[in-house]
C-alpha positions in Angstrom: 0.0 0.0 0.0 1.1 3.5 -0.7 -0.1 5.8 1.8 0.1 9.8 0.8 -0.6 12.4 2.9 -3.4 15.2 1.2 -3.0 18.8 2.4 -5.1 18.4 5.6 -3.4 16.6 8.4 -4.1 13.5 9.3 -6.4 13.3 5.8 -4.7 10.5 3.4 -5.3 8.7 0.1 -4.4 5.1 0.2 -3.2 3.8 -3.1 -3.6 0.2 -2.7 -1.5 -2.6 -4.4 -3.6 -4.5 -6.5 -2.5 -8.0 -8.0 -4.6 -9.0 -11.5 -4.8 -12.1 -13.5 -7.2 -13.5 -16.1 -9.1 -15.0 -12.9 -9.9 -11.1 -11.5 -7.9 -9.0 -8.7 -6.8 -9.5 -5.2 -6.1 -6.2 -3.5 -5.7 -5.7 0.9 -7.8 -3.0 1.7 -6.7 -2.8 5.2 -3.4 -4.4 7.5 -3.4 -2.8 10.9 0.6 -2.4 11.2 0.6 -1.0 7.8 -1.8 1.9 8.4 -0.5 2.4 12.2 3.7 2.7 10.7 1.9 5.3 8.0 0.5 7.3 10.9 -3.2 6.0 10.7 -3.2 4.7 14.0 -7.1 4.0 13.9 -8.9 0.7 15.5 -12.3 0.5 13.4 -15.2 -0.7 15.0 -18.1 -0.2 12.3 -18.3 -1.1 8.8 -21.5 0.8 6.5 -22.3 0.3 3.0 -24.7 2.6 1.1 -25.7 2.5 -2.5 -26.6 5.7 -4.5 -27.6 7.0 -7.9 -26.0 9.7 -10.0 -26.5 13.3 -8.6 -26.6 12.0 -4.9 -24.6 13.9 -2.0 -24.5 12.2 1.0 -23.0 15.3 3.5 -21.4 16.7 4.9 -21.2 14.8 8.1 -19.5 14.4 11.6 -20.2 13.8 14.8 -19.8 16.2 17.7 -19.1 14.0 20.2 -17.9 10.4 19.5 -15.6 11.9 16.7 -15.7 9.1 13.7 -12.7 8.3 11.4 -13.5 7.2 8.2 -11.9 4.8 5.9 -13.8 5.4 2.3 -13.6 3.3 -0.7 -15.8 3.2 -3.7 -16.6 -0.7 -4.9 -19.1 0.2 -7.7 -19.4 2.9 -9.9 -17.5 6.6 -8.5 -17.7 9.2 -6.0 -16.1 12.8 -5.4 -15.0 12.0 -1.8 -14.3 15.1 0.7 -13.0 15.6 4.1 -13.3 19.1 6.2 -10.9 20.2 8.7 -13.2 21.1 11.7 -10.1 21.5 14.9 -10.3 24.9 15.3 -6.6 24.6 16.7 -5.4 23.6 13.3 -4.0 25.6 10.6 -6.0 24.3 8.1 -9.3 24.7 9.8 -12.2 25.1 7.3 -10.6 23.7 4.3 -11.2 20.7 2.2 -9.8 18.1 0.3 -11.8 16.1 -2.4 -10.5 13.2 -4.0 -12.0 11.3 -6.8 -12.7 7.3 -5.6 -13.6 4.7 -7.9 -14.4 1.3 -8.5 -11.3 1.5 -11.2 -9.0 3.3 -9.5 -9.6 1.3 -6.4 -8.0 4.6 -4.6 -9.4 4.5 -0.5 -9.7 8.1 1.7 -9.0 8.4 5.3 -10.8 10.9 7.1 -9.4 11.2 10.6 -11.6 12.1 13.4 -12.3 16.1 13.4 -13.5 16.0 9.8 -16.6 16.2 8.1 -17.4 13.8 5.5 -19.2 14.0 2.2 -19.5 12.3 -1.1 -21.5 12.8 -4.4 -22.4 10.2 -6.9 -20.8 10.9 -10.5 -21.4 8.0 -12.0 -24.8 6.1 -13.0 -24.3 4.0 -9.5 -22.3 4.0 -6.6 -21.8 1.8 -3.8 -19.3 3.0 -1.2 -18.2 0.9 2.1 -16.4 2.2 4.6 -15.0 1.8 8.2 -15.6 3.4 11.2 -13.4 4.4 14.1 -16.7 5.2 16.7 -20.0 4.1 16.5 -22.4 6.4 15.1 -24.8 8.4 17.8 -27.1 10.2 16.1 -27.7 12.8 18.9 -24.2 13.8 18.1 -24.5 13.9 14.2 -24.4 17.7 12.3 -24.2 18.2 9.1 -22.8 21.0 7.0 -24.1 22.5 4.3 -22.8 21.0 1.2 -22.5 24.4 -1.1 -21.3 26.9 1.7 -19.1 29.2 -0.2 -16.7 29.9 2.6 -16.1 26.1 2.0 -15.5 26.2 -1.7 -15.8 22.7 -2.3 -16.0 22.5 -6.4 -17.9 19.3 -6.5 -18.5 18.1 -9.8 -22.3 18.1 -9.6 -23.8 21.4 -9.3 -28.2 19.8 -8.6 -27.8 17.2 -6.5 -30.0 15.3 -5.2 -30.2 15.6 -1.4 -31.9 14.5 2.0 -33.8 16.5 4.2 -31.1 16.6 6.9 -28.3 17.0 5.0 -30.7 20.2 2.9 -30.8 21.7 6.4 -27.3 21.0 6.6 -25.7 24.8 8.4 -23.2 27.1 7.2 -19.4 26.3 9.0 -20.1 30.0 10.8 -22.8 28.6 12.5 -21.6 25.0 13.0 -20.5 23.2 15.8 -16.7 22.8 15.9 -13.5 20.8 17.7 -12.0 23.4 19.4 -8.7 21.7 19.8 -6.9 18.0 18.0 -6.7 16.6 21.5 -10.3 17.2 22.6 -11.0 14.1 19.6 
């Protein structure tokens, strides 16, 4: 596995090493010494799966207690995948890093607690799994809103479609916020 650091800290994109033959692929997708020597020090205790046509943006999400690290990968189809520095101790606080994840490119995201999390559907279907370092409380969850322009997330669909929650989703002004890396 090749594990690169994005421009947030703590925020990488996990190039796995994938082994192909006439028969199909065989790829690991996660080795606990592997991620912990690359800084990912995370012990994963939930694993989701959701399923999503085209235009669909599932975020931005994160839980204000019970902080969740996320490790993302696309199985079917492709996703914009973004993460949101919300430690207001860091000096990257309030800016984003989207990476495109793919059934192809078999690329994974981890979003380390302190960070929203959002995806959008650019292809015709997605499926997307990923791990969990907490389990989700929903008294805890917020959500962002996806297009607030002090975010300036370009995502690559500009109608999507959206769920009630995440269309009251607040402006990061208003939201909720780590106020400091070791309060996670």
């Amino acid at each position: 596995m090749e594990f690169r650091e994005t421009a947030l800290s703590g925020m990488y994109l996990i190039l796995p090493r994938v082994f192909e033959d006439p028969r199909g692929f065989f790829m690991e997708t996660y080795h606990q010494a592997k991620f912990t020597a690359a800084g990912i020090p995370a012990d994963f205790v939930q694993d989701n799966h959701s399923r999503s046509g085209r235009g669909t943006l599932r975020g931005l999400h994160y839980q204000i207690q019970h902080a969740q690290g996320k490790l993302v990968r696309c199985v079917r189809g492709e996703i914009y995948d973004v993460g949101v520095d919300l430690r207001r101790d860091s000096p990257t606080f309030g800016q984003s890093v989207g990476e495109i994840l793919s059934e192809e490119n078999k690329r994974q995201l981890y979003v380390p607690p302190g960070f929203a999390h959002g995806f959008c559907v650019v292809s015709e279907i997605a499926e997307v799994t990923y791990k969990c370092t907490d389990l989700y409380h929903p008294e805890f969850e917020r959500s962002l809103l996806w297009n607030d322009p002090q975010l300036g997330i370009e995502w690559p669909i500009k109608d999507p479609t959206l769920s009630p929650k995440d269309e009251a989703g607040i402006l990061l002004a208003d939201a909720e916020c780590y106020e400091s890396s070791s309060d996670l």
